[in-house]
C-alpha positions in Angstrom: 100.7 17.3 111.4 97.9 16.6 109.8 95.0 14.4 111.9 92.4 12.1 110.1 89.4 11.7 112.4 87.2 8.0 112.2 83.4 9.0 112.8 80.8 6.1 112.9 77.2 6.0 113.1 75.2 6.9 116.3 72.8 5.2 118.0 71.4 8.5 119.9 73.5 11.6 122.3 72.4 12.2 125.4 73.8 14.8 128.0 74.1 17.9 129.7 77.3 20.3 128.6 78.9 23.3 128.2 80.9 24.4 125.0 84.0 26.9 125.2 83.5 30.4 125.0 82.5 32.3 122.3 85.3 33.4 119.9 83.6 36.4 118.9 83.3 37.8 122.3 86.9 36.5 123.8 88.7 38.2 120.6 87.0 41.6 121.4 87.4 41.4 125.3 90.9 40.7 124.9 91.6 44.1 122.9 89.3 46.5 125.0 90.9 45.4 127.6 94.4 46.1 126.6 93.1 49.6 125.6 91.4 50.3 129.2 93.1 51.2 132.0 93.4 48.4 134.9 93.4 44.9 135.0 90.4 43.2 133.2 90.0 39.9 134.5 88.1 37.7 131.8 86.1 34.2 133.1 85.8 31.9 130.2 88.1 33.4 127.7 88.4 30.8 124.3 91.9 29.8 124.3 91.2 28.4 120.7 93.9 28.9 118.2 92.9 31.8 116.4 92.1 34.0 120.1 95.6 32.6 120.8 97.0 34.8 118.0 95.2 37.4 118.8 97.1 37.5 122.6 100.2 36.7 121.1 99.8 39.7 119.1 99.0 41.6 122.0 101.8 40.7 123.8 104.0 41.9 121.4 102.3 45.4 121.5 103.6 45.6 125.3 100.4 44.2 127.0 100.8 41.8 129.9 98.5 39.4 129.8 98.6 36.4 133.0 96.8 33.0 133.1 95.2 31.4 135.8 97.3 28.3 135.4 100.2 30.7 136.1 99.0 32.2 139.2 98.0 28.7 141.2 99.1 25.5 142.0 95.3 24.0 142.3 94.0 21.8 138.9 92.2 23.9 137.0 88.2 23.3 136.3 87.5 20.6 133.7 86.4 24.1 131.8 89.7 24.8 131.5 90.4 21.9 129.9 88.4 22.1 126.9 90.2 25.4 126.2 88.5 27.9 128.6 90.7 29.5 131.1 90.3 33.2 133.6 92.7 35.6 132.4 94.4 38.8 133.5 95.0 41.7 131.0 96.8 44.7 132.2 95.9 47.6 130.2 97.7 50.5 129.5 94.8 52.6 127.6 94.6 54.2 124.6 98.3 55.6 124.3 99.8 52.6 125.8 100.8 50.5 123.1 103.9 49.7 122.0 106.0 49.3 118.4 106.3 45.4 118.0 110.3 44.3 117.2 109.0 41.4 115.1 106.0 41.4 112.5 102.7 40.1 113.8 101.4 36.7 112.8 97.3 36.4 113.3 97.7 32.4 111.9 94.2 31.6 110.3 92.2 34.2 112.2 90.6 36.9 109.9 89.2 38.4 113.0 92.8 39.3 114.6 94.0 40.9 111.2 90.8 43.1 110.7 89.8 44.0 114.7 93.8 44.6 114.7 94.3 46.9 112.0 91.9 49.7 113.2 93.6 49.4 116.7 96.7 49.8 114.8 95.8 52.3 112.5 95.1 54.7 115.3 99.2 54.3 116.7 102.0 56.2 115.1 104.8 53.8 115.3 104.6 51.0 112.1 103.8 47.6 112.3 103.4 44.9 110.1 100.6 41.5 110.0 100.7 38.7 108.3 99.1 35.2 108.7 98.9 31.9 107.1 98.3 31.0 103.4 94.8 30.8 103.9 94.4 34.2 105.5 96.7 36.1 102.8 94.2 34.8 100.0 91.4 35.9 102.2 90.1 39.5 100.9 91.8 42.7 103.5 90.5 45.8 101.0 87.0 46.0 102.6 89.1 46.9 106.1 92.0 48.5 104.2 89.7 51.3 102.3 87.7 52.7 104.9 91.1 53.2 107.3 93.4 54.6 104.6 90.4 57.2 103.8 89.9 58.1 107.9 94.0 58.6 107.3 95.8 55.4 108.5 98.9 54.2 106.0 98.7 50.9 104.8 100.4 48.9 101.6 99.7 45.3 101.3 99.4 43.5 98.1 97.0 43.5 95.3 97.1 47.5 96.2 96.2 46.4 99.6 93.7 44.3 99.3 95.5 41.0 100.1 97.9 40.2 103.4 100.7 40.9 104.8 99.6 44.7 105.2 101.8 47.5 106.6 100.3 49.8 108.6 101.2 53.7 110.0 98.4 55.2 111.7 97.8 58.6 113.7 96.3 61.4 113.2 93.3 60.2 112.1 90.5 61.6 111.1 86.5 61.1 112.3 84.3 60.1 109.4 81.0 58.4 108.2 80.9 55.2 106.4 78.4 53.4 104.7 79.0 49.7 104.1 77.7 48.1 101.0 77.5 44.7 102.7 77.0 44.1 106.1 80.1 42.8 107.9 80.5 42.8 111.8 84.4 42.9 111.3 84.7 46.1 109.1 81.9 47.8 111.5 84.5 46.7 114.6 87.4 47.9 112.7 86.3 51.2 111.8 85.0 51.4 115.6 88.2 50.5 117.4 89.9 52.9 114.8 87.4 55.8 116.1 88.6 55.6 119.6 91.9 57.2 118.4 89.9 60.1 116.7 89.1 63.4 117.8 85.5 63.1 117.2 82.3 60.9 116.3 83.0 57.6 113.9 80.0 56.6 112.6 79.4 52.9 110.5 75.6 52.6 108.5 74.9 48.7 107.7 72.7 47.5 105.0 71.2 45.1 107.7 72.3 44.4 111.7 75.1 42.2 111.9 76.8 40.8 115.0 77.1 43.9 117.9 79.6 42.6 120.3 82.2 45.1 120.2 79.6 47.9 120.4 78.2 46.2 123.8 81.6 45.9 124.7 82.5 49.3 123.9 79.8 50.4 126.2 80.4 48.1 129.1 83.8 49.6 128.7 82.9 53.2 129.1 83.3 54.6 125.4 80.6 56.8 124.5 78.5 54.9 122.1 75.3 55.6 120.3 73.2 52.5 118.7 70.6 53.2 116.4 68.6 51.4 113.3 71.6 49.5 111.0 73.8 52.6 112.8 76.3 53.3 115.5 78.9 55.3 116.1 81.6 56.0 118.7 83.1 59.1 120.3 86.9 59.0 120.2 89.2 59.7 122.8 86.8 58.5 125.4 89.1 56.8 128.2 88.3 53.2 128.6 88.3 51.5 132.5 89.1 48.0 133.4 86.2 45.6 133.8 85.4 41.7 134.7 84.1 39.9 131.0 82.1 36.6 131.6 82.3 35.1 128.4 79.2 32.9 127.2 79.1 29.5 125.6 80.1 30.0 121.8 76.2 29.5 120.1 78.2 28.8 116.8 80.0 25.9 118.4 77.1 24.7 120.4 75.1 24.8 117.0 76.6 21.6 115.7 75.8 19.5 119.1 71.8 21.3 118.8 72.0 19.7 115.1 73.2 16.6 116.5 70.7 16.2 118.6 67.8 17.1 116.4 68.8 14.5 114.0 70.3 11.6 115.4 67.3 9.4 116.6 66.8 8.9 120.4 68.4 11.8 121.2 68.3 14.3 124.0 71.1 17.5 124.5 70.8 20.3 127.2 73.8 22.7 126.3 74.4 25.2 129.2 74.9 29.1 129.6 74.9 29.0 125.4 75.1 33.1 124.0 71.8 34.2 122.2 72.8 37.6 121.0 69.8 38.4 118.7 72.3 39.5 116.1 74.1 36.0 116.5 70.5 33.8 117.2 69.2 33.4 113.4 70.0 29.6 113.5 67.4 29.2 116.4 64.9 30.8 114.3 65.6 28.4 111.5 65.9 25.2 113.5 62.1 26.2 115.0 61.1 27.3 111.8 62.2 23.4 110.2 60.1 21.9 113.2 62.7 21.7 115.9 62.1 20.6 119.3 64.2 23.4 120.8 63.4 24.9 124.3 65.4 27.6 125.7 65.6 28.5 129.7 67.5 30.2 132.5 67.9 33.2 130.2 70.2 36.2 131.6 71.6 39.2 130.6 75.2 40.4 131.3 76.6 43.3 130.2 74.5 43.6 127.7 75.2 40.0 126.3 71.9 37.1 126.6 73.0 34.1 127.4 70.8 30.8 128.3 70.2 26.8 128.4 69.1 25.2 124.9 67.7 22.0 125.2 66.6 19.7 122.3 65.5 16.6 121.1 65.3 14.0 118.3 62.4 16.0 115.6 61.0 15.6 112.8 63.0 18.4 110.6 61.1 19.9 107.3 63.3 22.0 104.4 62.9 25.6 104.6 64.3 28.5 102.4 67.2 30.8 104.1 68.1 33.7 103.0 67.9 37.8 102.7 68.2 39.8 106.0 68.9 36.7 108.5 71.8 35.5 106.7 74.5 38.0 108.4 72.6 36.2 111.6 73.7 32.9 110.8 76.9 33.2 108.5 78.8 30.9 110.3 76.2 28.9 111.0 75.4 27.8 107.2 77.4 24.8 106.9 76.0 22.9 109.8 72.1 24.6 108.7 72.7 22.4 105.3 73.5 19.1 107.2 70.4 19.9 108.7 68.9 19.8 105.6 70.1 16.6 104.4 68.1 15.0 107.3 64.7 17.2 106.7 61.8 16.6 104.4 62.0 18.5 101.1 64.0 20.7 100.3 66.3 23.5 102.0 67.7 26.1 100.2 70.4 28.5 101.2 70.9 31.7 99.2 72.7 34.9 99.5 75.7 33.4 101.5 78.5 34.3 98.5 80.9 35.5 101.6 81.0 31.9 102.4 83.4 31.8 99.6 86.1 33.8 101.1 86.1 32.2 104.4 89.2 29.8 105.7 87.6 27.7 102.3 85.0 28.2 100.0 82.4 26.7 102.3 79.7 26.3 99.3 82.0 24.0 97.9 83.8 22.5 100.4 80.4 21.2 102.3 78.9 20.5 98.9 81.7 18.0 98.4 81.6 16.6 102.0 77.8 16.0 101.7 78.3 14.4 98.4 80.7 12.0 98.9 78.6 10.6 102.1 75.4 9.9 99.6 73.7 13.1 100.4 72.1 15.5 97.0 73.6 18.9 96.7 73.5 21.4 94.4 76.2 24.5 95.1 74.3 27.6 93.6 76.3 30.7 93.0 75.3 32.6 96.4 74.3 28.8 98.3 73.2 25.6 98.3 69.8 23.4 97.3 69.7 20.5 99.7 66.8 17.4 99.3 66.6 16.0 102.4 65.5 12.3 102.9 68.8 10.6 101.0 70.8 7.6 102.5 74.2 7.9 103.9 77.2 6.3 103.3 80.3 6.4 105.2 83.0 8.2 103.3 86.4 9.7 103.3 85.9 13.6 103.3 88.0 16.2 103.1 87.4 19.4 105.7 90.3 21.6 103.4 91.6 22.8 106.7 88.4 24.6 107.6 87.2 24.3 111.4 83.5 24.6 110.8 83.5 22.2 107.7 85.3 19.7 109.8 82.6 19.6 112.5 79.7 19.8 110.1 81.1 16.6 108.4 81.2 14.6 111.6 77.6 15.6 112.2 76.6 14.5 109.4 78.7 11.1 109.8 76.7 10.8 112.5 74.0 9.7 110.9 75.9 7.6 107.9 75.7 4.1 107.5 79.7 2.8 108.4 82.6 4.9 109.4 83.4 8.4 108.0 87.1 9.8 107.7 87.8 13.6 107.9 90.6 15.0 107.0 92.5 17.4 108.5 90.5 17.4 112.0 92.7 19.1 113.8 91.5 22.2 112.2 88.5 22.3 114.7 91.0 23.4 117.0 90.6 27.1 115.7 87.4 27.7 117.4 86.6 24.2 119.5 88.7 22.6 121.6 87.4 19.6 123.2 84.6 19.2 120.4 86.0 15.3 119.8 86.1 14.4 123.3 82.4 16.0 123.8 81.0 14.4 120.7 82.5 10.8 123.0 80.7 12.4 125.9 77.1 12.9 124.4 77.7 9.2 122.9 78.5 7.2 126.2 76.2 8.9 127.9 73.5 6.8 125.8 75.5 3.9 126.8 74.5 4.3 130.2 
């Protein structure tokens, strides 16, 4: 059922929080640890909609996986309730899985179906993925091409290129592949595929992107080697059990840090937030606009940073974005451009095409939002020009079903004259559960 969401105007947000954990990091922990052997026990897993498919999936490979909420009779943490949870997965290692009786649905989540199909591709029983209408429009041949070459069997439409996709793996074979475009999923594909091979798997990026499953991979025991835009993975290497904490999603947390920089008489500490350098490009551009943006308590665990990002109401100025930070900040672009629309100047994006081929075509779907509340956009072919300093209007907007286009259009509502309706809200679900109830949170809190 479809959920319209009323947005008015703040006054100022004010509070200290936490947001879920990141989606990124929960997806990946979830299928290491059904390849290790033991139970992993993971501490802030994201039990959004899209890491949800990805369990379900598992579970229907033959891995157990338990909830806390199962195993006690005590309320859970108010963590828990903004779709955070410990879970238990019991691996059974490399040669564990099982033949799924029924075809595998990943829903919306183009991380499942990719991540999935170079586990899959490595098992010699057949299985089969699908997921919803967005997904199968959603392009599958950047995945599919590499793993057919290393010898996995897969048929899909469009000559593979498109979903649902058929896959028979084994026997494959080792191999080094150079990627046109950086893309963290194909690296972790083509990884995860390696650790069936008898041999090194080696992935050469145009520029770094996101390096989560190769921390993982370590922290898991696989024999990994990082270098300059490189890696590569030894296959075969048996993977043990561990404990995952997982951080505070920084591309969730990124539309409350926007939030607070631009909604006068402001003030938003966001606790234990992930600041993986290959995931941390939207700090550098919110510093580089003129942000007042602090960040303390910093730690490391298991290889992942994680700290406390405090900000305030600033004075923003445009910048230009684009080039080698962009695979930094992907996700991050859509809330970067409502940023915009409260800086001086302008702020232009550029070489962000792949936000075309996301759950919508952000460039145009965030172009329209920002329109229709007043605010002067320009959709480029590979971005957006943004002149900041217009006056906003309350609006009905359309979020085409897209999580991050839904949140970046209540941010901006934020700071609209009148109310703002958003369509199909419930699509934030995907990644952030509980982000209407903390948006309420940061708001009373100024009551006070």
């Amino acid at each position: 059922m479809k959920l319209q969401k009323k947005v008015a105007s703040a006054r100022g947000l004010r509070g200290v929080i936490r947001v879920p954990g990141d989606k990124s990091i929960s997806h990946r922990a979830l299928m290491l640890a059904a390849l290790a052997e033991g139970t992993t026990e993971i501490e802030g897993f994201l039990a959004s909609a899209d890491c949800l498919h990805t369990e379900k999936c598992l579970s229907s490979l033959g891995i157990s996986i338990k909830r806390e909420s199962a195993l006690t009779s005590m309320p859970l943490p108010a963590k828990a309730q903004r779709g955070e949870e410990k879970i238990y997965v019991e691996g059974q290692g490399l040669g564990g899985l099982q033949e799924p009786q029924e075809i595998l649905d990943v829903g919306n989540s183009g991380t499942t179906m990719r991540l999935l199909s170079g586990i899959l591709a490595g098992q010699s029983f057949a299985s089969f993925l699908t997921g919803d209408l967005s997904l199968r429009k959603r392009p599958m041949g950047r995945v599919v091409i590499p793993l057919q070459k290393m010898g996995a069997r897969i048929i899909g439409r469009q000559g593979g290129t498109l979903a649902p996709l058929a896959i028979t793996g084994g026997n494959l074979k080792p191999m080094t592949y150079q990627m046109s475009v950086a893309s963290a999923q194909v690296k972790s594909a083509l990884l995860l595929a390696g650790l069936f091979t008898p041999g090194w798997t080696e992935v050469l990026e145009p520029t770094i992107s996101r390096n989560h499953t190769e921390l993982m991979l370590e922290a898991f025991g696989a024999q990994v080697e990082r270098g300059e835009s490189r890696v590569r993975v030894k296959g075969l290497s048996e993977l043990t059990a561990q404990k995952v904490v997982v951080p505070g999603d920084l591309s969730s947390a990124a539309f409350l840090l926007v939030a607070g920089l631009v909604v006068p008489d402001s003030r938003v500490i966001i606790k234990s937030v992930g600041l993986n350098p290959t995931r941390s490009g939207i700090i550098d551009v919110l510093k580089a606009m003129g942000a007042k943006l602090r960040i303390n308590e910093e730690q490391e665990i298991a290889g992942e940073l994680r700290g406390t990002i405090e900000v305030e109401s600033s004075s923003l100025a445009g910048v230009s974005i684009g080039g080698e930070i962009v695979p930094r900040l992907i996700d991050e672009l859509p809330i970067l451009a409502v940023a915009g629309l409260f800086a001086r100047g302008v702020t232009e994006i550029r070489d962000a095409g792949e936000l075309k081929v996301k759950e919508s075509n952000r460039l145009t779907a965030i172009c329209e939002g920002l329109t229709r509340l007043g605010g002067r956009v320009e959709e480029l072919p590979d971005g957006l020009r943004i002149q900041g300093g217009a006056s906003l209007r309350g609006a009905f907007c359309r979020s085409f079903g897209d999580h991050r286009i839904a949140m970046a259009l209540a941010i901006a509502a934020l700071g609209a004259e009148g109310e703002t309706v958003i369509d199909d809200a419930e699509a934030v679900e995907v990644s952030f559960p509980g982000f209407w109830s903390l948006l309420d949170e940061l708001r009373s809190e100024n009551r006070c």
